[in-house]
MOPAC internal coordinates of N, CA, C and O (Angstrom, degrees):
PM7 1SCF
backbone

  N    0.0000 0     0.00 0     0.00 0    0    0    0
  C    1.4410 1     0.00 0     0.00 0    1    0    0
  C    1.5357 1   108.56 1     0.00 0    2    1    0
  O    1.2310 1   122.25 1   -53.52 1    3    2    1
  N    1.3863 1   113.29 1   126.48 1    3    2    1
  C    1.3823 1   105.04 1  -175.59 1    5    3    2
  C    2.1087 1   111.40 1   -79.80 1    6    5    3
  O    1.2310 1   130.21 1     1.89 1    7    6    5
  N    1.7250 1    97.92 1  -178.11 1    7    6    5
  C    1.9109 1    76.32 1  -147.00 1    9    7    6
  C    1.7664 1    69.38 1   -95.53 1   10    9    7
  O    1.2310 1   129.71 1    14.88 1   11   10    9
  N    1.2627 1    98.89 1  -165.12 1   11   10    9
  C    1.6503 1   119.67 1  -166.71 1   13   11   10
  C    1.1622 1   103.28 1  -108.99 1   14   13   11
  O    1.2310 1   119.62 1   -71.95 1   15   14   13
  N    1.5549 1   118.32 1   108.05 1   15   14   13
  C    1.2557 1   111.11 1   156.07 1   17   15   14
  C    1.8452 1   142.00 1   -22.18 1   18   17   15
  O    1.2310 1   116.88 1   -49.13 1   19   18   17
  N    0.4986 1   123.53 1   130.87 1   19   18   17
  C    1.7659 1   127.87 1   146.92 1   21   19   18
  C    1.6705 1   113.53 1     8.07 1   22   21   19
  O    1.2310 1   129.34 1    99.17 1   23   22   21
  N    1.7135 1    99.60 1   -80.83 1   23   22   21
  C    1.4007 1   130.31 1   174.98 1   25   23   22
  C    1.5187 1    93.11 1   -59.74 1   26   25   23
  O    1.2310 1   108.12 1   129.82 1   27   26   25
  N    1.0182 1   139.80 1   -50.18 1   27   26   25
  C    1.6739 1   129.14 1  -146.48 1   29   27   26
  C    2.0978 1    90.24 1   -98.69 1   30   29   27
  O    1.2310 1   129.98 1  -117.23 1   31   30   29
  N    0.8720 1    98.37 1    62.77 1   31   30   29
  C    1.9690 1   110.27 1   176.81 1   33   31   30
  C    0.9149 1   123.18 1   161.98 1   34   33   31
  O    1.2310 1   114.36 1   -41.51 1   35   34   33
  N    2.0483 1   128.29 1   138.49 1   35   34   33
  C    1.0859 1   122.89 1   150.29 1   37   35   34
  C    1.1094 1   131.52 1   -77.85 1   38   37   35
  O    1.2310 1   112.58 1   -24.12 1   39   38   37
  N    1.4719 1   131.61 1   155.88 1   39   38   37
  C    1.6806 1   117.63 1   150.63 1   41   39   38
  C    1.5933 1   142.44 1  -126.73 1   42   41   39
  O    1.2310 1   123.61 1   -43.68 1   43   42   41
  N    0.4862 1   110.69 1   136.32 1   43   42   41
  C    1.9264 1   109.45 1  -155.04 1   45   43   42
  C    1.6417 1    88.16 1  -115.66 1   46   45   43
  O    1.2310 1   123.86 1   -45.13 1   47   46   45
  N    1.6142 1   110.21 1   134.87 1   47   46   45
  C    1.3335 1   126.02 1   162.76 1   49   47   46
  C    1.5261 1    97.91 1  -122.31 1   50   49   47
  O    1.2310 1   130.33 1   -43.12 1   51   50   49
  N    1.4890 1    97.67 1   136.88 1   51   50   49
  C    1.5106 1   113.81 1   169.65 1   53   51   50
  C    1.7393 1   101.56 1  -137.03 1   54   53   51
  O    1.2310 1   127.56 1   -15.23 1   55   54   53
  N    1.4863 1   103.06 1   164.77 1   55   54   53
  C    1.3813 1   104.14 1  -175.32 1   57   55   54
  C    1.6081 1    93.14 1  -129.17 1   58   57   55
  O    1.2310 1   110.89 1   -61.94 1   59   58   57
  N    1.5029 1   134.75 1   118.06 1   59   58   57
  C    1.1709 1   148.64 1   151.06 1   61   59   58
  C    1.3384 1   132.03 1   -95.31 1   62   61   59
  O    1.2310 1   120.55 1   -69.79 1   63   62   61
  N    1.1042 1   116.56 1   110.21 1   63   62   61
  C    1.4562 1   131.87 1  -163.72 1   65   63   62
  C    1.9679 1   125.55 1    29.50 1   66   65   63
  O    1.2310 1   137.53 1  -114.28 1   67   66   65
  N    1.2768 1    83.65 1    65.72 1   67   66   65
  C    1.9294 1   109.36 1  -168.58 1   69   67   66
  C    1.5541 1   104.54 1    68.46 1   70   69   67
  O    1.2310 1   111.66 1  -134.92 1   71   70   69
  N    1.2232 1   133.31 1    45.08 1   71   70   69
  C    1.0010 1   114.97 1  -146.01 1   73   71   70
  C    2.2256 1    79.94 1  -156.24 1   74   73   71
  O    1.2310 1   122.18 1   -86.41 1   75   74   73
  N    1.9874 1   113.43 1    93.59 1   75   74   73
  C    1.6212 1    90.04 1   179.59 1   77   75   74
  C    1.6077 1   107.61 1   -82.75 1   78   77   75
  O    1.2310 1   116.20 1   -16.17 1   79   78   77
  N    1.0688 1   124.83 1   163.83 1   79   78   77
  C    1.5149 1   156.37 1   172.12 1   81   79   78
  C    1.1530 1   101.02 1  -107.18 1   82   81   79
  O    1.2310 1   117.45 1   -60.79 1   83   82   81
  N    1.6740 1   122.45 1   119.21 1   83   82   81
  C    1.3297 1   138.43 1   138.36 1   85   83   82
  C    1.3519 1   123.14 1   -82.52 1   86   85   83
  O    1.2310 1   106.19 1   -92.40 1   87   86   85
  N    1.5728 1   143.26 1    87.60 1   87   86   85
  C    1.4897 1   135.94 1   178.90 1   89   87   86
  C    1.6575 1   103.37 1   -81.84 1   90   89   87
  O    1.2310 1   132.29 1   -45.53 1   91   90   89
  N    0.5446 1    93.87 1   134.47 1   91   90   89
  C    2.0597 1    99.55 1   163.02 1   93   91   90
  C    1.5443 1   121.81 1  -143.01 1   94   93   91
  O    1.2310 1   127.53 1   -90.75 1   95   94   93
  N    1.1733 1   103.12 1    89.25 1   95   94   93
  C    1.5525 1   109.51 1   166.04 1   97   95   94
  C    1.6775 1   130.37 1   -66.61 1   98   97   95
  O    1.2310 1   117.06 1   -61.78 1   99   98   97
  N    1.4500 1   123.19 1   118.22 1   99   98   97
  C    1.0892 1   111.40 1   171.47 1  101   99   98
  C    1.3163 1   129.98 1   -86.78 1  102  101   99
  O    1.2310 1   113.62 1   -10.97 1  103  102  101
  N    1.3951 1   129.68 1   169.03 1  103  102  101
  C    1.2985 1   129.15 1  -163.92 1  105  103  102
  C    1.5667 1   109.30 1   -63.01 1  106  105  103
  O    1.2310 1   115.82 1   139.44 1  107  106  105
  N    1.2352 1   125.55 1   -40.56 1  107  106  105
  C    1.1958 1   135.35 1   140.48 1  109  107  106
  C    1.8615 1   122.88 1    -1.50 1  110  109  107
  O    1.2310 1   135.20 1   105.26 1  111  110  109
  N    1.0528 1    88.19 1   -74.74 1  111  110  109
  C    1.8191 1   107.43 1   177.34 1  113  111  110
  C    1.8834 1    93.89 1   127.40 1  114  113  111
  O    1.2310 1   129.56 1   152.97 1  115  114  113
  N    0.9665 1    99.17 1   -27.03 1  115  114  113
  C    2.3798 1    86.61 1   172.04 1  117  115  114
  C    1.6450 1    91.23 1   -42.72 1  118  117  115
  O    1.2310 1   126.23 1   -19.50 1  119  118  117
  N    1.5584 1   105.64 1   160.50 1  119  118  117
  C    0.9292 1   130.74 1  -178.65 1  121  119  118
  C    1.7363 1   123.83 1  -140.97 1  122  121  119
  O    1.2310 1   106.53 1   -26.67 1  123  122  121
  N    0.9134 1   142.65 1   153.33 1  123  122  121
  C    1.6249 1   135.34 1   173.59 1  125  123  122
  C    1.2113 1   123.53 1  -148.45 1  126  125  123
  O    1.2310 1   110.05 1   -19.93 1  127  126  125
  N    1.4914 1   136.29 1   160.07 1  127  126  125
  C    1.2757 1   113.84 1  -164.03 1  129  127  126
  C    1.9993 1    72.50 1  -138.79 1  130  129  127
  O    1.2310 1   131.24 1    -2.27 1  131  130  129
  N    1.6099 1    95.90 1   177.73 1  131  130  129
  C    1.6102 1    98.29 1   173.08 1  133  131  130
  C    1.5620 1    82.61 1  -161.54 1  134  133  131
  O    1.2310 1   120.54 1    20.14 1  135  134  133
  N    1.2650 1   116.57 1  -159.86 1  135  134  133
  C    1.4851 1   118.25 1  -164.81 1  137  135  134
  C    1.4340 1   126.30 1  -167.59 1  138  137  135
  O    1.2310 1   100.52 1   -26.70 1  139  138  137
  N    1.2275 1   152.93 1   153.30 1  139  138  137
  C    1.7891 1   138.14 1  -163.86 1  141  139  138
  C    1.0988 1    91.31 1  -161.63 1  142  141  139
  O    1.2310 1   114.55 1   -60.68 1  143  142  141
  N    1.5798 1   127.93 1   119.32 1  143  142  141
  C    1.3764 1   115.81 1   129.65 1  145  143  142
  C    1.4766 1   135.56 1   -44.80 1  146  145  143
  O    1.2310 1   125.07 1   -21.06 1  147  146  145
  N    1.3024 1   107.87 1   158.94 1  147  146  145
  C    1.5801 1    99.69 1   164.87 1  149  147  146
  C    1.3575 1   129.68 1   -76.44 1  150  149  147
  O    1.2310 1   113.61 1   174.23 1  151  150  149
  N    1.5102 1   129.69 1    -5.77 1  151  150  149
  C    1.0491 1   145.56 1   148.82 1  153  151  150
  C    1.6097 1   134.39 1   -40.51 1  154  153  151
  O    1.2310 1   130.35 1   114.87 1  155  154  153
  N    2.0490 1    97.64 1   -65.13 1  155  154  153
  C    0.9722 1   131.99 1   162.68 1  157  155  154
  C    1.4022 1   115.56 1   -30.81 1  158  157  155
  O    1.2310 1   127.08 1   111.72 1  159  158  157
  N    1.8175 1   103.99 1   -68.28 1  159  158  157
  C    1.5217 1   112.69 1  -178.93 1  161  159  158
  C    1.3693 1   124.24 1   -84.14 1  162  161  159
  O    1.2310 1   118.32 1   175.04 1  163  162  161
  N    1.5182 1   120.81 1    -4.96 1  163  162  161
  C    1.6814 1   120.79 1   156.06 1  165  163  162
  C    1.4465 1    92.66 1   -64.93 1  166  165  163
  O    1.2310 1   106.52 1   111.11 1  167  166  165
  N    1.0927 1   142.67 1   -68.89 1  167  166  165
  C    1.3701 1   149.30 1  -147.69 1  169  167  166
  C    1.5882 1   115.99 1   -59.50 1  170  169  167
  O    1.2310 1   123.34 1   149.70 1  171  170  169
  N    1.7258 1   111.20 1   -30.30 1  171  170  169
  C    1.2454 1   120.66 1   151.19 1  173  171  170
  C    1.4985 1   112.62 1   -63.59 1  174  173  171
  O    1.2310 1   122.45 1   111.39 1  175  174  173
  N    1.4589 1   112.92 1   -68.61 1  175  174  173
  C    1.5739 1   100.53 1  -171.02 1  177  175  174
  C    1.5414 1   119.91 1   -54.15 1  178  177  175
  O    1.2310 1   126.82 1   137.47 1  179  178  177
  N    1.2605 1   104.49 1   -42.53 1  179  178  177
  C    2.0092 1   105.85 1   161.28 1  181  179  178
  C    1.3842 1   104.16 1   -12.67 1  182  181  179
  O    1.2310 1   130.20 1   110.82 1  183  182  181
  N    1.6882 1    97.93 1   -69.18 1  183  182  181
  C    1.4640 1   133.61 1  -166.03 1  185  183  182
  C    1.9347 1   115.34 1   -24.80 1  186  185  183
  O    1.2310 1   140.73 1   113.43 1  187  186  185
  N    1.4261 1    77.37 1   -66.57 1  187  186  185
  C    1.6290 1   102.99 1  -161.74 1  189  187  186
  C    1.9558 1    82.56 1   -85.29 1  190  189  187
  O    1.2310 1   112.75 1   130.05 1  191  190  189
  N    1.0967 1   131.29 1   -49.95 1  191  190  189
  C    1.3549 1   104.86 1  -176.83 1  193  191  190
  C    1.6305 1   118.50 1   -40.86 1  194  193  191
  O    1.2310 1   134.89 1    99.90 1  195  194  193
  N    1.3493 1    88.79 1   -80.10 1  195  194  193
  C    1.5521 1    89.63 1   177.30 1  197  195  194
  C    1.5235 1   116.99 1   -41.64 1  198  197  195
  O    1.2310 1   108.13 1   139.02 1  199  198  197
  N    0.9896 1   139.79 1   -40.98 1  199  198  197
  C    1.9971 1   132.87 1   176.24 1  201  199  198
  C    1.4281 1    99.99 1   -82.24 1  202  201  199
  O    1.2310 1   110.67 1  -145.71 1  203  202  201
  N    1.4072 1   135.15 1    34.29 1  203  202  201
  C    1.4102 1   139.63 1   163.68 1  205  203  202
  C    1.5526 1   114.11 1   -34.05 1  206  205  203
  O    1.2310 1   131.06 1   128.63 1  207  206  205
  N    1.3559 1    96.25 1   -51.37 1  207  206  205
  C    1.3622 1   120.59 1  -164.34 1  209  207  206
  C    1.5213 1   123.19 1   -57.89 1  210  209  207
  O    1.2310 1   130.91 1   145.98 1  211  210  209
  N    1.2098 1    96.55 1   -34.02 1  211  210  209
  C    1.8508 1   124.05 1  -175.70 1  213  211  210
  C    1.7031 1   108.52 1  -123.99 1  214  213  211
  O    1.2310 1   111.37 1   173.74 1  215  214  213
  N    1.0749 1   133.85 1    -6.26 1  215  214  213
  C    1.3777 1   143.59 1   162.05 1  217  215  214
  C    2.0461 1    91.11 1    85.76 1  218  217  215
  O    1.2310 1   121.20 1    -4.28 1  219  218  217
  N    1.1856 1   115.31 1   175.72 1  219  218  217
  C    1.1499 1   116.73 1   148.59 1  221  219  218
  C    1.8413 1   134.50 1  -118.04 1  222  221  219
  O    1.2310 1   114.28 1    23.89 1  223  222  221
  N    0.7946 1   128.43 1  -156.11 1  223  222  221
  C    1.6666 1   136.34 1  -178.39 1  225  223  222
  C    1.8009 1    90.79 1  -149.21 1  226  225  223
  O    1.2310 1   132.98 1   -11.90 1  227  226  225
  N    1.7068 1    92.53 1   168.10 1  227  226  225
  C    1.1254 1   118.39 1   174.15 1  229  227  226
  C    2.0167 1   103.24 1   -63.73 1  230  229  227
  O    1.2310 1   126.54 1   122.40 1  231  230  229
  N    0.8359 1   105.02 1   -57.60 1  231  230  229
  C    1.7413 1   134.86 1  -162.59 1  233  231  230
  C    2.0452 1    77.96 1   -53.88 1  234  233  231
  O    1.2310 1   119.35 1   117.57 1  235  234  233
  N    1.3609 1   118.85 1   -62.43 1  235  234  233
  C    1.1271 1   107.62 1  -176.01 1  237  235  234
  C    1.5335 1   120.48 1   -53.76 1  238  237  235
  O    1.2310 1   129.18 1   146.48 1  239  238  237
  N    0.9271 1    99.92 1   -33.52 1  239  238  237
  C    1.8483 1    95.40 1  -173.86 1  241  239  238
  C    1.5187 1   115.78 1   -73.04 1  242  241  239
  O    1.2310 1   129.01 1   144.67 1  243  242  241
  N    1.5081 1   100.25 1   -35.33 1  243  242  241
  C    1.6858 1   110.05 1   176.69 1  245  243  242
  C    1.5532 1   116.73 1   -88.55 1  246  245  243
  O    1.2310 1   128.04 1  -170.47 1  247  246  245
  N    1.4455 1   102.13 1     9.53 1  247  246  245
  C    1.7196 1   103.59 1   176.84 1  249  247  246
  C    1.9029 1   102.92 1   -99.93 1  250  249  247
  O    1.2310 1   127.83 1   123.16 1  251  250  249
  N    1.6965 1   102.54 1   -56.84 1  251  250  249
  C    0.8133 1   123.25 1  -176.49 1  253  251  250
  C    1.5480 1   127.70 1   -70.08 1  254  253  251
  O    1.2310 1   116.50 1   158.66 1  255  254  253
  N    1.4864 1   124.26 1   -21.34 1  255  254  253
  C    0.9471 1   152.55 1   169.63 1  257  255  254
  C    1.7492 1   129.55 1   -66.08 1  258  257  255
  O    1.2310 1   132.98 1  -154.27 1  259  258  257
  N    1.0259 1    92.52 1    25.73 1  259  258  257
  C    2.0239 1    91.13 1  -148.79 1  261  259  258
  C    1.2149 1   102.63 1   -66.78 1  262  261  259
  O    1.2310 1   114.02 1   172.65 1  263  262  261
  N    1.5350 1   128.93 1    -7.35 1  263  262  261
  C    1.7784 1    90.53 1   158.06 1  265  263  262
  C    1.3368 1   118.12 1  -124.97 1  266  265  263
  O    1.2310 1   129.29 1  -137.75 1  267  266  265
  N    1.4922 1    99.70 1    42.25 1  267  266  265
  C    1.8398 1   109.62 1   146.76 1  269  267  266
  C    1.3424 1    99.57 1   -98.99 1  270  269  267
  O    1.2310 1   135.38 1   -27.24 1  271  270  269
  N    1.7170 1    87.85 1   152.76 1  271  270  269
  C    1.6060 1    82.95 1   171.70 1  273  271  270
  C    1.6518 1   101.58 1   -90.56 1  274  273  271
  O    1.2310 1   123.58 1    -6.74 1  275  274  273
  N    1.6020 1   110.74 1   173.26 1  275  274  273
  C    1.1533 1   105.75 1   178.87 1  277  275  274
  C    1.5797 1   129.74 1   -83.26 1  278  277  275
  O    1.2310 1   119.26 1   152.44 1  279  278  277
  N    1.3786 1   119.01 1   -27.56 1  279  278  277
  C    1.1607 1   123.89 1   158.59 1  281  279  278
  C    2.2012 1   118.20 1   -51.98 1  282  281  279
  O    1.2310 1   128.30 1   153.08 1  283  282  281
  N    1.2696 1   101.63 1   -26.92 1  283  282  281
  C    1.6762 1   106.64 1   173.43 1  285  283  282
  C    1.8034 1   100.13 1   -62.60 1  286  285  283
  O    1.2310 1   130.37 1   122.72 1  287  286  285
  N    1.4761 1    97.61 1   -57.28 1  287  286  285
  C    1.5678 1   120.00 1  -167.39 1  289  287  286
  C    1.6483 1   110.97 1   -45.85 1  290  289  287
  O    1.2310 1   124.27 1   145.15 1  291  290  289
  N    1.2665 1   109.41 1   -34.85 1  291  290  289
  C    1.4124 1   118.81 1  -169.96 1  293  291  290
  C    1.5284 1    95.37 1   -91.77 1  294  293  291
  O    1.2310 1   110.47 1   129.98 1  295  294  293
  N    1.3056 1   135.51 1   -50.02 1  295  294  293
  C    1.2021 1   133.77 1   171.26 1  297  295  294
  C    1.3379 1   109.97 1   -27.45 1  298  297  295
  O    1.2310 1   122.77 1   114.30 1  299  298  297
  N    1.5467 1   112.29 1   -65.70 1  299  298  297
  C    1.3133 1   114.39 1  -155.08 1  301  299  298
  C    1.6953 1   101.62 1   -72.40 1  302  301  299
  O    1.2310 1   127.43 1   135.78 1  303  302  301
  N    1.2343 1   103.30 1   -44.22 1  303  302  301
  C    1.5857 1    99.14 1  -176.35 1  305  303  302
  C    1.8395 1   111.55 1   -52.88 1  306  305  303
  O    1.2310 1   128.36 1   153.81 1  307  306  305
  N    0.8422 1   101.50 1   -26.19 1  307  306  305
  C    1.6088 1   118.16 1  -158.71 1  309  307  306
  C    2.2150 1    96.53 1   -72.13 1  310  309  307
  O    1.2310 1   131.13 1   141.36 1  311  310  309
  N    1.3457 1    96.13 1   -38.64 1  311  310  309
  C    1.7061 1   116.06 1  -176.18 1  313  311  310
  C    1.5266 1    96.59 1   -77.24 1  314  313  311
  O    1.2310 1   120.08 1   142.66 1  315  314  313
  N    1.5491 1   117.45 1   -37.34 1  315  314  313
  C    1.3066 1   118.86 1  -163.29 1  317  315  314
  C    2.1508 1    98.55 1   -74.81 1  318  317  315
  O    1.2310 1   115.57 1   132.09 1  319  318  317
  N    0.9913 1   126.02 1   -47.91 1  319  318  317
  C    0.8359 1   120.77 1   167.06 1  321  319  318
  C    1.1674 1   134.29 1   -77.24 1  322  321  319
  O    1.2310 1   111.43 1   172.64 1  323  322  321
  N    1.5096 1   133.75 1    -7.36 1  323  322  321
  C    1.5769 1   153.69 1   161.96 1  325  323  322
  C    1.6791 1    78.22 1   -65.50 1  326  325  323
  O    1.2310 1   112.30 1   114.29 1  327  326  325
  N    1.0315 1   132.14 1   -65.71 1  327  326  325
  C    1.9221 1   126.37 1  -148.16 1  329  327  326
  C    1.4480 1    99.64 1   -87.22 1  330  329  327
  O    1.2310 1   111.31 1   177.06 1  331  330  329
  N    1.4861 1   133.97 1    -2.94 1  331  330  329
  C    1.3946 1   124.32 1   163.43 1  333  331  330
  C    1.8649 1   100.55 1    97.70 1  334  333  331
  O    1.2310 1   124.82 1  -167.90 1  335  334  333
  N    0.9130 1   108.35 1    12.10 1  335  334  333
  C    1.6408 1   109.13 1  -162.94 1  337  335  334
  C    1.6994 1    86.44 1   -93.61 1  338  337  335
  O    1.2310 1   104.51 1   124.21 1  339  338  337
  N    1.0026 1   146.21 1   -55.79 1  339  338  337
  C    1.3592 1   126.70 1  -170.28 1  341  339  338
  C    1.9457 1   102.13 1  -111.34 1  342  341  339
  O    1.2310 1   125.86 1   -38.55 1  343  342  341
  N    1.4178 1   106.35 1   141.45 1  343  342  341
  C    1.2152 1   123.90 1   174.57 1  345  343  342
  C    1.7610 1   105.95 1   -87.29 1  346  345  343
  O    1.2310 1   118.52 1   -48.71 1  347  346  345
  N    1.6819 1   120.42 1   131.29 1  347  346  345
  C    1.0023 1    94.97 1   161.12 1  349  347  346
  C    1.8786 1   116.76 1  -134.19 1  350  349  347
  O    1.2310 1   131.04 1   -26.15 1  351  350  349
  N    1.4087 1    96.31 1   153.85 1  351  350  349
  C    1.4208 1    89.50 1   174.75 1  353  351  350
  C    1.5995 1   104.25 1  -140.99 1  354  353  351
  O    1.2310 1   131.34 1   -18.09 1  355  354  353
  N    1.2709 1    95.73 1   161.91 1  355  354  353
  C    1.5187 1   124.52 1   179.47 1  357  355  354
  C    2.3227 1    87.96 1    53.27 1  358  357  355
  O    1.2310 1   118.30 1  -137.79 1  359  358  357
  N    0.9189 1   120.84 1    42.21 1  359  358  357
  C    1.3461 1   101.32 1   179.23 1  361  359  358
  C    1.4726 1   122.81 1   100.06 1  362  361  359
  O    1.2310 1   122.54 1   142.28 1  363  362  361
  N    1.3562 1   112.74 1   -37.72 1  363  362  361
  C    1.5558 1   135.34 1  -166.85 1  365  363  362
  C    1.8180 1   116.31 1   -87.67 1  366  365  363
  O    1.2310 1   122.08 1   -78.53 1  367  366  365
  N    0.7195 1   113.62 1   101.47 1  367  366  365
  C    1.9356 1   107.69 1  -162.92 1  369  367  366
  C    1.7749 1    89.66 1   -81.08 1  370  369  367
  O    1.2310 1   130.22 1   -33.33 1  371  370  369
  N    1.3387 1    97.89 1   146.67 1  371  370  369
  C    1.8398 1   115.95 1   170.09 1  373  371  370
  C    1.2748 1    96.11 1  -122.37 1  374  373  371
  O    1.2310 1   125.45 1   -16.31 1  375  374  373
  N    1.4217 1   107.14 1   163.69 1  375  374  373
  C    1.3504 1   109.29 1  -178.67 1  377  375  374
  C    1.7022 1    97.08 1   -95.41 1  378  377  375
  O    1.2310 1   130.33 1   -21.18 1  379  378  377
  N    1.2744 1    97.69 1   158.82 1  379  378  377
  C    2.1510 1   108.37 1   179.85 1  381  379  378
  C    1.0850 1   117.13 1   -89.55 1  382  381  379
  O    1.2310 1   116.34 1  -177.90 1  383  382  381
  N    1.3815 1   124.55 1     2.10 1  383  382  381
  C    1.5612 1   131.77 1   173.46 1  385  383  382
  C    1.1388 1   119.45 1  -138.30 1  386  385  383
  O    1.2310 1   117.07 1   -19.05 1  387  386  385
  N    1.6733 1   123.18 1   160.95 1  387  386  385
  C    1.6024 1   100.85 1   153.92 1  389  387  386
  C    1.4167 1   115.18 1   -99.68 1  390  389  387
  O    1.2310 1   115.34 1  -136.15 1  391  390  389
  N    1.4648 1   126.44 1    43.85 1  391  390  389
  C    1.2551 1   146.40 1   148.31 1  393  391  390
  C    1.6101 1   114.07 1   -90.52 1  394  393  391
  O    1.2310 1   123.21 1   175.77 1  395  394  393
  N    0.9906 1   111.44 1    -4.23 1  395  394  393
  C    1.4128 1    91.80 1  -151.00 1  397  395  394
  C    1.8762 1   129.37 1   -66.73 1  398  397  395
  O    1.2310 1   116.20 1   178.75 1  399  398  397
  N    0.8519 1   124.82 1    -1.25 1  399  398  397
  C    1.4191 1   130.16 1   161.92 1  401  399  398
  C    1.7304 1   115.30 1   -63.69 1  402  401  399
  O    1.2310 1   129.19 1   145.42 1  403  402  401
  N    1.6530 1    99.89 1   -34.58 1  403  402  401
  C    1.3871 1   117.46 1   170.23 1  405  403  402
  C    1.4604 1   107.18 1   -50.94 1  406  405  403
  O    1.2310 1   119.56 1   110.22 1  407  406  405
  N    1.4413 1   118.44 1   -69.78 1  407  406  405
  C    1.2920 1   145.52 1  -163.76 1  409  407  406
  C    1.8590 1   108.58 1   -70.38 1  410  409  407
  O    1.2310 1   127.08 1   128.56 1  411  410  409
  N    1.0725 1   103.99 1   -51.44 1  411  410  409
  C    1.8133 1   103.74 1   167.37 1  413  411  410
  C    2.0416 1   113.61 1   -62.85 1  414  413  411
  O    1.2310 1   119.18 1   165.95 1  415  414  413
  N    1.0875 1   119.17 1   -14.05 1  415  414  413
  C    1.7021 1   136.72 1   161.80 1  417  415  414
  C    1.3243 1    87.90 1   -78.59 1  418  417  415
  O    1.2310 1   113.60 1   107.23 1  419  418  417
  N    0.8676 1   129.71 1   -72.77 1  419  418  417
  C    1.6923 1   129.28 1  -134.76 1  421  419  418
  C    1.3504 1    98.95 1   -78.99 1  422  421  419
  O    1.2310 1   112.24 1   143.02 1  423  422  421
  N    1.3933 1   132.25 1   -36.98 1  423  422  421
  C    1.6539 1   140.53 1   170.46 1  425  423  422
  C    1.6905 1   106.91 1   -67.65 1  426  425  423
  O    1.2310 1   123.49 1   155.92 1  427  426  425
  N    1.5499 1   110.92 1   -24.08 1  427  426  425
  C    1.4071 1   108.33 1   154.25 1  429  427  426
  C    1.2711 1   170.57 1   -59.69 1  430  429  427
  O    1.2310 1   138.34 1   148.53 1  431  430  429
  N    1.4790 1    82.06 1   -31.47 1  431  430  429
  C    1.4848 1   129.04 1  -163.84 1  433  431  430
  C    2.0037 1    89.79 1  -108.45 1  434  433  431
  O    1.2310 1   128.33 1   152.73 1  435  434  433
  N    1.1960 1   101.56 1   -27.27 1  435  434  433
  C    1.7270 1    94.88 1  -169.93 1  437  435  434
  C    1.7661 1   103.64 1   -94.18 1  438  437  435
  O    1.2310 1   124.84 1   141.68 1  439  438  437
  N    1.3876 1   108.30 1   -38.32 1  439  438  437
  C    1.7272 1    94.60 1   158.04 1  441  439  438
  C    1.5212 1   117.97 1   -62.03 1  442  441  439
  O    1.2310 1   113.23 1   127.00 1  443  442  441
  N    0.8571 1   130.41 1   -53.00 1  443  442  441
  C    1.4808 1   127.52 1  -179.04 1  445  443  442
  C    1.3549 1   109.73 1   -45.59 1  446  445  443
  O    1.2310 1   118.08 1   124.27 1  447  446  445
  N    1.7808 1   121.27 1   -55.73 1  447  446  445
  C    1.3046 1   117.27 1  -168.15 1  449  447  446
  C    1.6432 1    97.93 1   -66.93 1  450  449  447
  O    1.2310 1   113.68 1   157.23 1  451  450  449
  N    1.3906 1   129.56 1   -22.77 1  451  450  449
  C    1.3642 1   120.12 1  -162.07 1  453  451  450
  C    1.7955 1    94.79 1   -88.28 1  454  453  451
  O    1.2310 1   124.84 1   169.21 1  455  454  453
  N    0.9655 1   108.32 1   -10.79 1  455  454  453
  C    1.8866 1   100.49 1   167.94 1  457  455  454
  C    0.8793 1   110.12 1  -104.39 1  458  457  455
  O    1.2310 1   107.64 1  -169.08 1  459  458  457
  N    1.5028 1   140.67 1    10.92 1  459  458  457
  C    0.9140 1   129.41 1   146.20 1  461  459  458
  C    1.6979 1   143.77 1   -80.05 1  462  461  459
  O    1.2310 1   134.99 1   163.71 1  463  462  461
  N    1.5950 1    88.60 1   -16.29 1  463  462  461
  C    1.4135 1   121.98 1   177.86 1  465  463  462
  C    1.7660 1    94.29 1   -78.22 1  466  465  463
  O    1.2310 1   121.51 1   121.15 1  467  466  465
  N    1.4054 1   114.71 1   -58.85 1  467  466  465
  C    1.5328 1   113.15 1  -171.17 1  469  467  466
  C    1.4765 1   118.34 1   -57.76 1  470  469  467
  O    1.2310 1   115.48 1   171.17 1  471  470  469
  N    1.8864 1   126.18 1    -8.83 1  471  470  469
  C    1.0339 1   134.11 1  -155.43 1  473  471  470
  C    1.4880 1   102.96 1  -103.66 1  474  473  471
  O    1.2310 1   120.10 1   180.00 1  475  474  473

């Protein structure tokens, strides 16, 4: 089965009780959910702060990462670039500030508080 474009899905992040939600619906109507602690995804942005220098990849976080899982790892990266916090090119994500560990918290802390408002 070929995979689904970009264009051919939505995705909705919500954060429930420290706990983010990735939904992604395809054009189709299938649906999927995936999942991140808040742990998980400090531990990415840690991640990508510190390798500023050289950007990272997916492959890096799930090599280097071994006690995230990798499905968390992709989550978070996946939010990190939905919120503008990492630039990526040729594959390789940079971070968009030289705050950015600041700014991947702070995009954290502002979905959560905004489900908390909707709850």
């Amino acid at each position: 089965m070929p995979r689904a474009r970009r264009a051919d899905r939505q995705c909705e992040f919500r954060i429930v009780d420290g706990v983010m939600y990735r939904t992604v619906v395809l054009t189709d109507g299938r649906s999927y959910r995936h999942t991140c602690t808040f742990e998980s995804f400090a531990d990415v942005a840690r991640f990508i702060d510190d390798n500023a220098a050289k950007g990272v990849t997916t492959t890096d976080l799930w090599d280097d990462l071994e006690e995230t899982p990798c499905t968390q790892a992709t989550v978070a990266l996946e939010f990190l670039k939905d919120r503008g916090c990492v630039n990526v090119e040729r594959r390789r994500c940079w971070p968009a500030s030289d705050s950015f560990f600041e700014d991947a918290l702070c995009e954290w802390h502002s979905l959560a508080y905004q489900g908390e408002m909707e709850a």
